[in-house]
C-alpha positions in Angstrom: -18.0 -11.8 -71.0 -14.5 -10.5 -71.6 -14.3 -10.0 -75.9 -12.1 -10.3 -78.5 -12.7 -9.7 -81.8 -13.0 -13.2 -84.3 -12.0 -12.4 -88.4 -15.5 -11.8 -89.9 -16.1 -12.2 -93.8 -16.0 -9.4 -95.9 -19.2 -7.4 -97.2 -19.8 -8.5 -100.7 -23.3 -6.2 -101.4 -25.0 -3.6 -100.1 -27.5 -4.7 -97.8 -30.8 -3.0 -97.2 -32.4 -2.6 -93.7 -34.4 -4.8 -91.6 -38.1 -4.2 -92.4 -37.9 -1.8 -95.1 -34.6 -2.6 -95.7 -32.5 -5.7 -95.4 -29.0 -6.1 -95.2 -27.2 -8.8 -97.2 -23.5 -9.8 -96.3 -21.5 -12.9 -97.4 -21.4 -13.8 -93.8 -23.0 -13.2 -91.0 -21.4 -14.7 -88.8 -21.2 -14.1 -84.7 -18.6 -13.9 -82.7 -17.8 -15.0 -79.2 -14.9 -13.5 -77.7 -11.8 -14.4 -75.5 -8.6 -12.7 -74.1 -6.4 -15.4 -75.9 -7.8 -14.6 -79.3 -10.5 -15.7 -81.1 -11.3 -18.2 -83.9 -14.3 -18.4 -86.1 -15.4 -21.2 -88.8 -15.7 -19.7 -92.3 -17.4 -21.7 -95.3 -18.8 -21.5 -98.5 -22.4 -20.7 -99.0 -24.5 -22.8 -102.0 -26.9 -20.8 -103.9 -30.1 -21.7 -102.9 -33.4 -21.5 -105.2 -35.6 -18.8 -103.3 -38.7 -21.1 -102.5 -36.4 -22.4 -100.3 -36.4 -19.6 -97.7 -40.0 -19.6 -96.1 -40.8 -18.4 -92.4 -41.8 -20.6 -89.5 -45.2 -21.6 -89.6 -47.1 -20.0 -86.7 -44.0 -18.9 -84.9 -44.3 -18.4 -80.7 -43.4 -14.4 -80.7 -42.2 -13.8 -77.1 -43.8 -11.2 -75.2 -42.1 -7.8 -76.1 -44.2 -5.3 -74.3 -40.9 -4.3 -72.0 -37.4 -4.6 -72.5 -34.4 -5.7 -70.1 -30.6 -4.8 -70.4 -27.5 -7.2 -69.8 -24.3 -7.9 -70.7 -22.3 -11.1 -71.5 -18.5 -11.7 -72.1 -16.2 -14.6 -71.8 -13.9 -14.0 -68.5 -16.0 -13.7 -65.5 -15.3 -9.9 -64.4 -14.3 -10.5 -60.5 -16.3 -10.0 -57.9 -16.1 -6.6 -57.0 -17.3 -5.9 -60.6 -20.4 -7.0 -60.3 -22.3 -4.8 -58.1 -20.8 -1.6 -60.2 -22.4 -3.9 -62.9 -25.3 -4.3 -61.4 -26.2 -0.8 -61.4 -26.6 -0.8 -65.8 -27.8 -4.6 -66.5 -29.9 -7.1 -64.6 -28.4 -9.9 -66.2 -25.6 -11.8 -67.1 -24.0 -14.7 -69.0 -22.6 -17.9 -67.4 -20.6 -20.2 -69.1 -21.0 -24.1 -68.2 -18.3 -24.9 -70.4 -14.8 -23.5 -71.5 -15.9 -20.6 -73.8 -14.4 -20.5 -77.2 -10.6 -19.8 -77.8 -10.5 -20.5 -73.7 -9.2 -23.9 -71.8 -11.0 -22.8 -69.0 -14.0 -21.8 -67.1 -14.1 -18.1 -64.6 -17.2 -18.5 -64.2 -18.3 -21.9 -62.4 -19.2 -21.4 -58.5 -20.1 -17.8 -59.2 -23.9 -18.7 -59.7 -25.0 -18.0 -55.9 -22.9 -14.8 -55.7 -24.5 -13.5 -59.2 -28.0 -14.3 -57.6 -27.7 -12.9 -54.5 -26.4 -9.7 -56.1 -30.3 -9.5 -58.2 -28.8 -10.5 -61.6 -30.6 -13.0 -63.9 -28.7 -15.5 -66.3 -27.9 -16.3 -70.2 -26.7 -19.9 -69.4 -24.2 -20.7 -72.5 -22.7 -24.4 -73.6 -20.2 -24.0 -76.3 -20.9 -25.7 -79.7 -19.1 -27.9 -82.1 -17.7 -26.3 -85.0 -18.9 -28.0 -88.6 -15.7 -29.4 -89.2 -15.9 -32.0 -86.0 -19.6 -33.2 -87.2 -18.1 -34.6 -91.1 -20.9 -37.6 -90.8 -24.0 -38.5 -88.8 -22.3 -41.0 -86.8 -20.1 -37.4 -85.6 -23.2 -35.5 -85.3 -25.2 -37.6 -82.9 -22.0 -39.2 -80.8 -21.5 -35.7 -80.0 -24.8 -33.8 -79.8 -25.3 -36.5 -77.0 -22.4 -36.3 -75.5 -22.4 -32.2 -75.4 -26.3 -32.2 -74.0 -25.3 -34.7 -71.0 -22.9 -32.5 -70.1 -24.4 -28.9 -70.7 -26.8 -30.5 -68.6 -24.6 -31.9 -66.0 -22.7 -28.8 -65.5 -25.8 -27.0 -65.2 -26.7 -29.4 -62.5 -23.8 -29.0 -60.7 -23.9 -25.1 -60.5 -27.5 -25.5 -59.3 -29.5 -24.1 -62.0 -32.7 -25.8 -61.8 -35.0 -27.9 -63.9 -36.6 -26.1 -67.2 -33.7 -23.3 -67.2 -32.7 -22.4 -70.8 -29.1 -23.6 -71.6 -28.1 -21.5 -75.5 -25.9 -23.2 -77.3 -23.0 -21.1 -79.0 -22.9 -21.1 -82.6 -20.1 -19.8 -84.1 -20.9 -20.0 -87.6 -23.1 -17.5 -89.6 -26.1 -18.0 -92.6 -27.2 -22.0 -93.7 -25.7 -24.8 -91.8 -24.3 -27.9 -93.1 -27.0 -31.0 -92.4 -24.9 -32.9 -89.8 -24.7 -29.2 -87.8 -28.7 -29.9 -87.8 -28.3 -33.4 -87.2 -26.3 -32.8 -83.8 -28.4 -29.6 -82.8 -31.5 -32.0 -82.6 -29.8 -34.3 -80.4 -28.3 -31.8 -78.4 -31.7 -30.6 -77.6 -33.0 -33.8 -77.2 -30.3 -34.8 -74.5 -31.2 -31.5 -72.8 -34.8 -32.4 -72.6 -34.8 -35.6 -70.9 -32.8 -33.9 -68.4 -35.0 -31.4 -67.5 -33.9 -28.3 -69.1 -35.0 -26.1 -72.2 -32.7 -25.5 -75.5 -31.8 -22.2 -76.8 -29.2 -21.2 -79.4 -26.5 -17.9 -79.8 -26.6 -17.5 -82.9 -26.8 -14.7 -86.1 -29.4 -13.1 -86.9 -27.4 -10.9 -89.9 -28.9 -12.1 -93.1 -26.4 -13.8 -95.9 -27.2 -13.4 -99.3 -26.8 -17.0 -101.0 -27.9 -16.1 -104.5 -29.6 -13.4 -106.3 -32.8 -12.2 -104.2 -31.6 -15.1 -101.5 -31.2 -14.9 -98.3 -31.3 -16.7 -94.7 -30.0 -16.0 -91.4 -28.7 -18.5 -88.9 -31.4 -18.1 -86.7 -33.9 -18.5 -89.7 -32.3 -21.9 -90.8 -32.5 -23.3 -87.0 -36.7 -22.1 -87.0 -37.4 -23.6 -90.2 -36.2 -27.1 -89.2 -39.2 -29.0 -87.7 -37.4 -30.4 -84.9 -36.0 -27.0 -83.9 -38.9 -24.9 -83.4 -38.9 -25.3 -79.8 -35.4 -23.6 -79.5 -35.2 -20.5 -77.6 -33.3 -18.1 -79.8 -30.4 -15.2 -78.6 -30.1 -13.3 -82.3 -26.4 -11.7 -82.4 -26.9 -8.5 -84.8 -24.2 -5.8 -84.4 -25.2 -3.9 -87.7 -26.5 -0.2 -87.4 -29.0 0.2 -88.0 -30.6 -2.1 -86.2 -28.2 -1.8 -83.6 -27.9 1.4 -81.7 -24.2 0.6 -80.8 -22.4 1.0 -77.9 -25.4 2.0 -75.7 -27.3 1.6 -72.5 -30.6 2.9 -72.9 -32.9 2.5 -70.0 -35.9 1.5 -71.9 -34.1 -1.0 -74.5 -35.0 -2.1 -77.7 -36.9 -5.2 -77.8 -35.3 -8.3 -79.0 -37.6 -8.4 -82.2 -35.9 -4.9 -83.6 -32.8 -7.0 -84.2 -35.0 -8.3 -87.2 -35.8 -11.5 -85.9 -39.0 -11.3 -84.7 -39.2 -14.4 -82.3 -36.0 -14.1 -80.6 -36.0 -13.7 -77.1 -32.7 -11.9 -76.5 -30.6 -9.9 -78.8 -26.8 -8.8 -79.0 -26.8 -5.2 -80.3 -22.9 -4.4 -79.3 -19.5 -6.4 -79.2 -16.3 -5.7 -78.3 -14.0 -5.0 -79.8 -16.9 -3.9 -82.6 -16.3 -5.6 -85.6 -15.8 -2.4 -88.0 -17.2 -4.3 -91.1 -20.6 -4.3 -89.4 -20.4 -1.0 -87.3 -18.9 1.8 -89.5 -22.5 3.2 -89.3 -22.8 2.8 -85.5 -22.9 6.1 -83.3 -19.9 7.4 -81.9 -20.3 5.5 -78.5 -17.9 2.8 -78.7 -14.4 3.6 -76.7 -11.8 4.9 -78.8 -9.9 1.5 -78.5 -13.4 0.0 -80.2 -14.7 -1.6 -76.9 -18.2 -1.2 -75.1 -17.7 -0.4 -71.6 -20.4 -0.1 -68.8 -21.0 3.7 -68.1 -19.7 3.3 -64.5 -16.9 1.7 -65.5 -14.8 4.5 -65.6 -11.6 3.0 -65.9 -12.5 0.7 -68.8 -11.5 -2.6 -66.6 -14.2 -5.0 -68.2 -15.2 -4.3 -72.0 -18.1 -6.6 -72.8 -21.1 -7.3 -75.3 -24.8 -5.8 -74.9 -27.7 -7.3 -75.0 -32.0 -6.9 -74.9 -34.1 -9.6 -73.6 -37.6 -10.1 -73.0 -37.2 -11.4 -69.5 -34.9 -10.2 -66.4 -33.7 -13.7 -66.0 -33.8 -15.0 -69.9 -32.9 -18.2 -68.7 -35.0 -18.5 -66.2 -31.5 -19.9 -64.3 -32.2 -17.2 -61.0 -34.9 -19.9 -59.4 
C-alpha cells in the first residue's frame, strides 16, 4: 500500500517496553496512508479506574511456531511490481473499498493476477471515523450498511466464503461506545454473509491515568461480542519493532505485544519519527521502507508478520 504519514499525538511519558517494559503514549494511534495526504481522528482520553483494564478470558492465541512476511500500502504498485515483490513478501493487502484519504480504489480486479503470482491476502474495508457514529441509531445504520458492502465487494472480487475481511481503524487507545456499537454490527453483517471479521488496529498502549493503560486492540478483545475478531496489531515503536527490515525468519505477530494477534505492522512509511527515533538505521534517508530489490525506491510501503501465508485466507 502506497503511505503517507497521518499527524500522530505527541508522547506525553516515558513508556516502558512490552513484557518487561511497556510503553505508554497519549495516543497510539495507527495510521493508514495515501499519496493525497492523510487524516487521522484525534480525541480525548477519560481516566479510567485500573480494574477496568482486565485481559480476555481464555483468549484463542494463534499458532506462532513460524512466521510470514508481507507488505501492505494504499496504491496498488502496478503490475510489473509485483513479481520483484514477490521475491521479499508472500502477501499482500487488498482494498475492497476506497482507502483512507483516497476516492478511489487501484486495487479491485487485481485479485486473480496477485494469486497467480503465489501471493496471499490482508483483505481491508475502511472504517467509520467516531465522529459519523454520534448515536446508536448512526452506529447500527452504518455498521450494516458497511458489512453488506465489505461483503459484497469481497464477493465481487471473488474472495470466497470464510475469508477474513479487517476493518481499518483509524483511531488509537479506548473507543467511544457507539464505535463498539457499529463494530458488532459490522461483524454481524459479515457473518451472515459468509465471511470472518478482523480489525487494523493499534496495538501501542495509551496511558489513560496513573498506572492505566489499554490499547485498541485490547478494548476490541475485552468486549464480549468482539472476541471472535481476527486482530492485525499496528506497532511501529522500537523496540518491539525492528524497523525498516526484512528478516527471513520474522518476528511472530505476538512480539508486537499483543499476544493473540494474528498479523503485526512493525514498519510504515513514511515512519512516524515520534515512535521510531529508536528504530535502526534501516529506513531510507527520505524516512520510507522500501523492498530490498527495489532499488530505485518506486513503491515505499508498510511491513508486516503474520501467522499464516495467506492471513486472510482470501488465496482459495
Amino acid at each position: 500500500m502506497e503511505s503517507v504519514s497521518k499527524p500522530f499525538p505527541s508522547v506525553l511519558a516515558c513508556l516502558a517496553l512490552f513484557g518487561s517494559a511497556i510503553l505508554l503514549f497519549e495516543a497510539g494511534v495507527p495510521h493508514r496512508s495515501s499519496t493525497r495526504g492523510a487524516n487521522s481522528s484525534l480525541r480525548s482520553l477519560n481516566a479510567l479506574r485500573p480494574h477496568s483494564i482486565r485481559p480476555p478470558s481464555t483468549p484463542s492465541v494463534p499458532d506462532q511456531s513460524h512466521s510470514y512476511l508481507g507488505f501492505d500500502r494504499n496504491i496498488y504498485p502496478g503490475d510489473l511490481a509485483v513479481p520483484i515483490l514477490h521475491k521479499t513478501f508472500v502477501f499482500t493487502s487488498y482494498w475492497l473499498s476506497p482507502p483512507p484519504g483516497e476516492k478511489t480504489n487501484t486495487w479491485l480486479g487485481k485479485r486473480e493476477f496477485l494469486r497467480s503470482q503465489g501471493f496471499g491476502f490482508l483483505v481491508l474495508y475502511r472504517g467509520r471515523e467516531s465522529g459519523e457514529l454520534k448515536n446508536d441509531v448512526a452506529a447500527r445504520r452504518n455498521g450494516i450498511q458497511d458489512g453488506r458492502n465489505a461483503a459484497a465487494a469481497a464477493k465481487r472480487e471473488g474472495f470466497a466464503s470464510g475469508a477474513i475481511i479487517f476493518l481499518d481503524i483509524e483511531e488509537g487507545g479506548r473507543l467511544p461506545a457507539n464505535y463498539h456499537t457499529y463494530l458488532g454490527v459490522w461483524s454481524e453483517e459479515l457473518a451472515r454473509a459468509g465471511y470472518h471479521p478482523g480489525v487494523y488496529c493499534s496495538g501501542i498502549p495509551v496511558k489513560e491515568g496513573p498506572h492505566v493503560a489499554i490499547t485498541t486492540a485490547a478494548d476490541i478483545r475485552n468486549q464480549a461480542a468482539s472476541r471472535d475478531i481476527t486482530i492485525w496489531a499496528y506497532n511501529v515503536f522500537c523496540p518491539p519493532s525492528p524497523g525498516c527490515t526484512f528478516p527471513q525468519d520474522p518476528p511472530p505477530p505476538s512480539s508486537s505485544g499483543i499476544g493473540y494477534a494474528a498479523v503485526w505492522q512493525f514498519a510504515q512509511s513514511p515512519r512516524p519519527k515520534e515512535f521510531t527515533a529508536h528504530c535502526p538505521a534501516n529506513y531510507a534517508p527520505d524516512g520510507n521502507c522500501y523492498a530490498p530489490r527495489d532499488t530505485t525506491h518506486k513503491w515505499f510501503l508498510d511491513v508486516n508478520t503474520a501467522t499464516s501465508p495467506d492471513p486472510s485466507a482470501g488465496a482459495k
